[in-house]
C-alpha positions in Angstrom: 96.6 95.7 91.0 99.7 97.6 90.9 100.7 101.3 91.3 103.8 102.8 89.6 105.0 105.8 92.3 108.2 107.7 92.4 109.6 108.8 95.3 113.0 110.5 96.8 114.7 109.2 99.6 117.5 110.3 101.8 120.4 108.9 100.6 121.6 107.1 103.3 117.9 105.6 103.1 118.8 104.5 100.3 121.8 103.3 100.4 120.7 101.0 103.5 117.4 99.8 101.4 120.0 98.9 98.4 122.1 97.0 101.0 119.0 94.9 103.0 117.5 94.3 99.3 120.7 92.8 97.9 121.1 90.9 101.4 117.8 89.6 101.7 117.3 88.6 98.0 114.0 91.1 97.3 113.1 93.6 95.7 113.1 97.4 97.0 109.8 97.5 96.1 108.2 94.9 98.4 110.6 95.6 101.1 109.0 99.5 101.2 105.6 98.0 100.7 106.4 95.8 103.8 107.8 98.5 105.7 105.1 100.8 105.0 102.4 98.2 106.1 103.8 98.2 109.2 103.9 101.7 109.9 100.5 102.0 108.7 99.7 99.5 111.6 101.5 101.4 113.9 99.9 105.1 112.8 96.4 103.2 112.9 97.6 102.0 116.8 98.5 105.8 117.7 95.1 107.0 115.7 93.1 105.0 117.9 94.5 106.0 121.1 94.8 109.7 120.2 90.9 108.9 119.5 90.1 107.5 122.4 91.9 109.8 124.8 89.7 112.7 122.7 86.7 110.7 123.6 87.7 110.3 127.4 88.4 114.1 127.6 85.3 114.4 126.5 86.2 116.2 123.9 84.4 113.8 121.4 81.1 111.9 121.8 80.0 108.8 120.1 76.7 108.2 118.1 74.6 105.6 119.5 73.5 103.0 117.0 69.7 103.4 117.2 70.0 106.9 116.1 72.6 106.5 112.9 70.1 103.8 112.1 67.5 106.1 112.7 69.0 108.5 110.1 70.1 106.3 107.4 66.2 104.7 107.5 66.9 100.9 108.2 
């Protein structure tokens, strides 16, 4: 499935992604879906350790399994 979104770039964004699309042969499209996949990767890397320091500072706590099983019932 496929989402129609507008969006505003920079222009010298733009004016880059128009050059690497016309180089590369592909679409704008899939080369911003490709580059945002990878950033997502990235942000879910620096999520994780931004979570994990939390929970080292002890500033978090995790859940032991017994006891979320325990409250959903199984």
């Amino acid at each position: 499935m496929v989402k129609r979104l507008n969006i505003t770039l920079d222009k010298e964004i733009a004016e880059e992604l128009d050059l690497i699309s016309k180089e590369l042969g592909e679409k704008k499209s899939k080369l911003i879906e490709k580059a945002l996949t990878f950033y997502f990767d990235y942000l879910d890397l620096k999520i994780s350790e931004e979570r994990l320091k939390r929970l080292e500072n002890g500033e978090t706590k995790t859940i032991p399994a017994e006891e979320v099983y325990d409250e959903l019932g199984i």
